[in-house]
ZAMARGU-4260 file (C-alpha; in steps of 0.2 Angstrom, whole numbers, plus 5000, padded with zeros to 4 digits):
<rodrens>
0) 5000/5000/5000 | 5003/5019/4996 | 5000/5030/5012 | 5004/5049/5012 | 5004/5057/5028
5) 5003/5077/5029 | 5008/5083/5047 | 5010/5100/5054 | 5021/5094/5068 | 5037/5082/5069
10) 5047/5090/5085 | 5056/5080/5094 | 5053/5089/5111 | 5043/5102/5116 | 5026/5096/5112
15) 5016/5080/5116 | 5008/5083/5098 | 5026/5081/5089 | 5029/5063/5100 | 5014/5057/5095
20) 5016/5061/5077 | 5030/5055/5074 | 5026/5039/5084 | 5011/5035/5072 | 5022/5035/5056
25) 5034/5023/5066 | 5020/5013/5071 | 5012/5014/5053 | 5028/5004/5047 | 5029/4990/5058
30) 5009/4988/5054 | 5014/4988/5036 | 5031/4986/5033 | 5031/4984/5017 | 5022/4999/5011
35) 5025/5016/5004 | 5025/5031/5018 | 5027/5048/5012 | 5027/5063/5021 | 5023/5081/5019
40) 5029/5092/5033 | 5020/5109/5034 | 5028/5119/5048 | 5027/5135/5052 | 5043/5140/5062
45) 5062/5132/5065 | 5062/5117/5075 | 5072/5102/5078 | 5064/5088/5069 | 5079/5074/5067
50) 5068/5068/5053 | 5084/5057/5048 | 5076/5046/5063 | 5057/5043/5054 | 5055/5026/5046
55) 5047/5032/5028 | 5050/5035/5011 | 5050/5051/5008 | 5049/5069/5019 | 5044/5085/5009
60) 5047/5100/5017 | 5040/5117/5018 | 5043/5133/5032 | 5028/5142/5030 | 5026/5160/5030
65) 5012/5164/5039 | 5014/5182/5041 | 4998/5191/5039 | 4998/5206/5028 | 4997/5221/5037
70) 4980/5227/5025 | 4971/5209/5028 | 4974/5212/5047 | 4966/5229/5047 | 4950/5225/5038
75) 4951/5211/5047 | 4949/5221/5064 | 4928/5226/5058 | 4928/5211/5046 | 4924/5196/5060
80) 4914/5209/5070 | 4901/5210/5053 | 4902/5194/5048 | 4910/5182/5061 | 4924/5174/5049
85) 4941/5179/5055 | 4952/5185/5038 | 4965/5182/5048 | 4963/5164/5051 | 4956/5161/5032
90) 4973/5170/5026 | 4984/5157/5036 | 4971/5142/5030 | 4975/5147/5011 | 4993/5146/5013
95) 4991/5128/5021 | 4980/5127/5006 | 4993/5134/4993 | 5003/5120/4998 | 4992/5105/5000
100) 4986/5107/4982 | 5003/5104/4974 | 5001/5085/4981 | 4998/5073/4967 | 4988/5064/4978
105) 4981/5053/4964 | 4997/5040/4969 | 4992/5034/4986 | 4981/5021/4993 | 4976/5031/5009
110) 4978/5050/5016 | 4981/5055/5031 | 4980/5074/5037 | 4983/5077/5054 | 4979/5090/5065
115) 4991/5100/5077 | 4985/5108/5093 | 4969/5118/5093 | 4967/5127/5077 | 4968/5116/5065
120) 4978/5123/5050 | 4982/5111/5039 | 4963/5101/5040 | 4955/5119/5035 | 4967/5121/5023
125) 4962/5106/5011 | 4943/5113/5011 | 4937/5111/4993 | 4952/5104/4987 | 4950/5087/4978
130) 4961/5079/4988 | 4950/5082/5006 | 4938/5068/4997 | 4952/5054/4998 | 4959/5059/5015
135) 4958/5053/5035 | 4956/5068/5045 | 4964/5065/5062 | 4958/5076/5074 | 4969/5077/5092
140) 4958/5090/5101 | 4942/5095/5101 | 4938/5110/5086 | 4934/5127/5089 | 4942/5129/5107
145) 4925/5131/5117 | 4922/5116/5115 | 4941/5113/5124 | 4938/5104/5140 | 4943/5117/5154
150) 4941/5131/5139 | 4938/5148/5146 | 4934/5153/5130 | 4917/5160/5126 | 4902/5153/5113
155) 4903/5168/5101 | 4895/5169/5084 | 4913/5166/5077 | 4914/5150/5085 | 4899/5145/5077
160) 4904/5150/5061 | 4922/5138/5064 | 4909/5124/5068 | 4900/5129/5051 | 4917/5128/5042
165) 4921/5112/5049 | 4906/5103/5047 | 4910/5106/5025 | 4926/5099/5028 | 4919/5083/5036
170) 4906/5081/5024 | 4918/5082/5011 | 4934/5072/5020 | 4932/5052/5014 | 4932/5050/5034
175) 4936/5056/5051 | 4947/5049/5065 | 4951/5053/5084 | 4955/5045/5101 | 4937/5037/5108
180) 4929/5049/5116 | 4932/5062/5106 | 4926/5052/5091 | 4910/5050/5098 | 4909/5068/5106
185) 4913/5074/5089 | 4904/5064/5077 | 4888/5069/5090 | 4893/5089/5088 | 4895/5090/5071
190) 4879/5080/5067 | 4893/5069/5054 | 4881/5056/5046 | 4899/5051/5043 | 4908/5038/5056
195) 4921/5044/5067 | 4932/5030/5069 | 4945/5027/5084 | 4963/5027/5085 | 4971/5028/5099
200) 4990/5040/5101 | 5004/5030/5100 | 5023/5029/5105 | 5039/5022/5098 | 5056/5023/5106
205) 5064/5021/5088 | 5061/5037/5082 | 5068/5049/5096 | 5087/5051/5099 | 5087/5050/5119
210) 5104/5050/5123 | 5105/5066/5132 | 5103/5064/5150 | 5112/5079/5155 | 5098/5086/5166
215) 5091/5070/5174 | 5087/5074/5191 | 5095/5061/5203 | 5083/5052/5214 | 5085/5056/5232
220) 5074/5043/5241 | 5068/5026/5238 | 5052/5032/5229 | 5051/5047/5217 | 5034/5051/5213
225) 5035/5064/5197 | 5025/5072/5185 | 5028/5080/5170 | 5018/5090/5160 | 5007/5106/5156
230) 4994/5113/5171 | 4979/5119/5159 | 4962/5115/5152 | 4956/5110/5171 | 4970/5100/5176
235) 4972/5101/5195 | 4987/5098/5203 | 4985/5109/5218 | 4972/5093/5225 | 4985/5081/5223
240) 5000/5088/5232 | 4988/5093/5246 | 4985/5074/5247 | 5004/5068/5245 | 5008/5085/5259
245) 4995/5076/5272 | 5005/5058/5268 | 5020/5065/5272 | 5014/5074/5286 | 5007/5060/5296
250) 5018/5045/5290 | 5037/5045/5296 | 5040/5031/5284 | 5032/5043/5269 | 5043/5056/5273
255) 5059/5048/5276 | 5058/5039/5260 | 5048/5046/5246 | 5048/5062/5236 | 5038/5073/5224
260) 5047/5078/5207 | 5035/5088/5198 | 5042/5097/5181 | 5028/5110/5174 | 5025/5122/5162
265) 5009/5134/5162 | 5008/5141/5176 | 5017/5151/5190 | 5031/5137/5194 | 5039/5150/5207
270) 5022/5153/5216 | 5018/5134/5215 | 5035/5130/5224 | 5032/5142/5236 | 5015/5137/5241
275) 5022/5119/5247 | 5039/5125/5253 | 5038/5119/5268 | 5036/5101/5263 | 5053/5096/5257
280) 5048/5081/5248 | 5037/5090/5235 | 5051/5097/5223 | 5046/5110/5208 | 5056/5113/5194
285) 5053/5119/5177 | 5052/5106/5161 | 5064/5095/5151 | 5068/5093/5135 | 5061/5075/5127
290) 5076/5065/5130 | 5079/5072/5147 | 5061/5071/5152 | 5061/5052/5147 | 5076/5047/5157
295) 5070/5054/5171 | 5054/5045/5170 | 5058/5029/5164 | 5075/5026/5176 | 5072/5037/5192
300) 5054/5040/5194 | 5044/5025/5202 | 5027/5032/5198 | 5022/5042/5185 | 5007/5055/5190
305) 4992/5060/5176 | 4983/5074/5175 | 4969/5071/5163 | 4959/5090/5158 | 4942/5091/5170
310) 4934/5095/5181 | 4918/5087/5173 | 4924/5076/5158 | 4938/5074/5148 | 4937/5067/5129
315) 4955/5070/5124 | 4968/5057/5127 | 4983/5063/5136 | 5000/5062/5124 | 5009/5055/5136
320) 4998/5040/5141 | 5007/5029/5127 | 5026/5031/5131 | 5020/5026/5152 | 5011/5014/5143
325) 5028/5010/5137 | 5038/5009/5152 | 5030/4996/5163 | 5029/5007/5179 | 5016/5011/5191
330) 5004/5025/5186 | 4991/5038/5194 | 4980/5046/5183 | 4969/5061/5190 | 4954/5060/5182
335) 4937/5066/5179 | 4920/5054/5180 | 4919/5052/5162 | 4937/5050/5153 | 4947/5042/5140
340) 4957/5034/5153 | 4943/5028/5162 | 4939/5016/5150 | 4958/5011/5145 | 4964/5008/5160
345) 4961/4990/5170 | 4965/4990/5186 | 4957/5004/5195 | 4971/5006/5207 | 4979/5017/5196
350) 4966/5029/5193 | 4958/5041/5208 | 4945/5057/5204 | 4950/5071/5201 | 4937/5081/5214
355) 4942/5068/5230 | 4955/5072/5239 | 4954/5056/5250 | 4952/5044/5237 | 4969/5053/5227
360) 4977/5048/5243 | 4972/5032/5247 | 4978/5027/5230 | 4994/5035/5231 | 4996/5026/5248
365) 4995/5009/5242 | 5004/5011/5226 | 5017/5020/5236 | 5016/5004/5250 | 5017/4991/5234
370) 5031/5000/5226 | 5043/5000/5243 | 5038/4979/5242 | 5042/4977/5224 | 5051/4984/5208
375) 5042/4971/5195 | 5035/4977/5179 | 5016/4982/5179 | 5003/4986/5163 | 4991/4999/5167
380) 4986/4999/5151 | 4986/4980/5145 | 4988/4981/5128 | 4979/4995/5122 | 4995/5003/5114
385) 5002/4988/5108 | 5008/4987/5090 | 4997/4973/5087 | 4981/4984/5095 | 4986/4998/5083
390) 4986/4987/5066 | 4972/4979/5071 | 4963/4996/5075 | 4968/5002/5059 | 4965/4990/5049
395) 4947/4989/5052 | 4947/5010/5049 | 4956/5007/5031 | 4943/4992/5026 | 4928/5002/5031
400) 4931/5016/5024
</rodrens>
């Protein structure tokens, strides 16, 4: 088979969005290792992709220029007030566009266009083009932003009209994918007589160069308890070291032997470390690059900490679910009633809401307990991300479609 795979996002560190694309084209070729995989990378700014590292065919290139002419900016400014379309965004969707109709498309068995963060560039940008009606769209997050979970952003008449926009390009996409939830939440939004299918992320070691460990943080105590990641979209972080500082504070053994290694971004990391300075074994930092970040989970952490979007639901699947999946190590995931995590995860050990602060530390009691007992391999996850999981998922997508 033929597959062409545009992508707006191949960093190698940075972004949960670049780990998980480039994880699907390394997962794609030991589903089908025999195939064609091209790629065409539209990316808007320098980066460091190491595209040497991805397991295809062929990469094409291109540095967009998405600098918006001052003229269409200014009209722009009464422009989405009359008539609720943002010239702005529609400028940035035609130079996506400018690009994805150069694609002699006509060669490959299956397209893949993949979204990247909330805006959705590159999916826009193949509206009306011929090659939108022999294309997979992959959506990551849930489109326009309102609909975000833990959005703060308002439903204005221009969000509508970005739903209005995006329900012509999934009638005229060949199909739609996502992770679960946000399949069916999306499919249901957009009324899509059209299926949704699911696929969940993905992660492969084979395509990240993670020899540099130059900023691993030692651990200090028998257990490191670490999180690393964003604080945003409703994830609560504050609940969960409230439950770790009352451990600590009324179990010597806690205290003595275990520590909290938390490395965020997105919010204020000085005012977060201040706020739990007087418990010693909660340790703030700022975040790694990928390598770094993955040595320091996979060899000195000995349970990783999720923080899923809430507080009420979360339909997105988290990017770094499939690299924990990955290591074999004990996992908390924080997270609302209705989840994606909630129905991937199978023992309910590892999961704890994200509104209770009791039942976050009774968990984190007895997975710290069992950890001090035993090192051995555990699979929070059974075999969800598995390679075989994934062909057989996409399989059935390719056949149905």
């Amino acid at each position: 088979m033929n597959f062409l795979v545009i992508e707006q996002d191949l960093r190698v560190s940075g972004t949960s969005q670049g780990i998980i694309s480039r994880s699907f084209l390394a997962k794609l070729r030991i589903a089908y290792p025999d195939s064609i995989i091209d790629v065409v990378y539209l990316k808007h700014h320098p980066s460091d992709d190491q595209l040497h590292l991805l397991p295809v065919n062929h990469i094409e290139t291109h540095a967009l220029d998405l600098k918006i002419p001052f003229l269409t900016k200014f009209i722009n400014r009464f422009y989405w007030r009359l008539f609720h379309v943002s010239l702005n965004e529609r400028y940035i969707h035609k130079v996506y566009g400018s690009h994805i109709a150069k694609i002699d498309y006509q060669k490959y068995d299956h397209i893949f266009i993949r979204s990247t963060g909330l805006d959705c560039e590159a999916i826009l940008g193949a509206k009306d083009l011929p090659i939108l009606k022999r294309s997979i769209i992959t959506f990551n997050e849930p489109y326009p932003l309102f609909w975000c979970t833990g959005s703060k952003s308002t439903l204005t008449n221009l969000e509508f009209f970005k739903v209005k926009e995006m329900f012509e390009v999934i009638k005229q996409a060949q199909s739609c994918m996502a992770t679960a939830l946000l399949a069916e939440d999306m499919q249901y939004l957009y009324g899509s007589r059209k299926r949704f299918f699911a696929l969940p992320h993905q992660y492969s070691e084979t395509v990240f160069d993670l020899s540099d460990i130059e900023n691993v943080l030692k651990k200090n105590k028998k257990i490191m308890i670490s999180y690393h990641g964003a604080i945003q979209f409703g994830r609560d972080i504050e609940i969960l070291l409230d439950a770790y500082e009352e451990l600590v504070a009324n179990n010597a053994l806690f205290k003595e032997n275990t520590e909290f290694v938390l490395r965020v971004k997105g919010i204020d990391v000085k005012k977060l470390a201040a706020k739990y300075s007087k418990t010693p074994n909660i340790i703030v930092l700022y975040t790694l690059n990928f390598s770094n970040s993955c040595n320091e989970q996979m060899n000195e952490a000995d349970i990783n900490i999720i923080l899923e979007n809430g507080p009420l639901y979360c339909n997105i699947l988290v990017g770094k679910a499939p690299f924990l999946a990955a290591i074999g190590k004990p996992i908390l995931s924080v997270s609302p009633a209705r989840s994606e995590l909630r129905n991937i995860i199978t023992d309910h050990q590892y999961i704890a809401s994200c509104n209770d602060k009791d039942e976050i530390k009774q968990k984190l009691e007895n997975l710290i307990i069992n950890r001090m007992n035993s090192n051995e391999f555990v699979y929070p996850f059974g075999e969800y991300f598995s390679d075989e999981n994934f062909k057989v998922m996409l399989d059935k997508i390719l056949i149905l479609i």
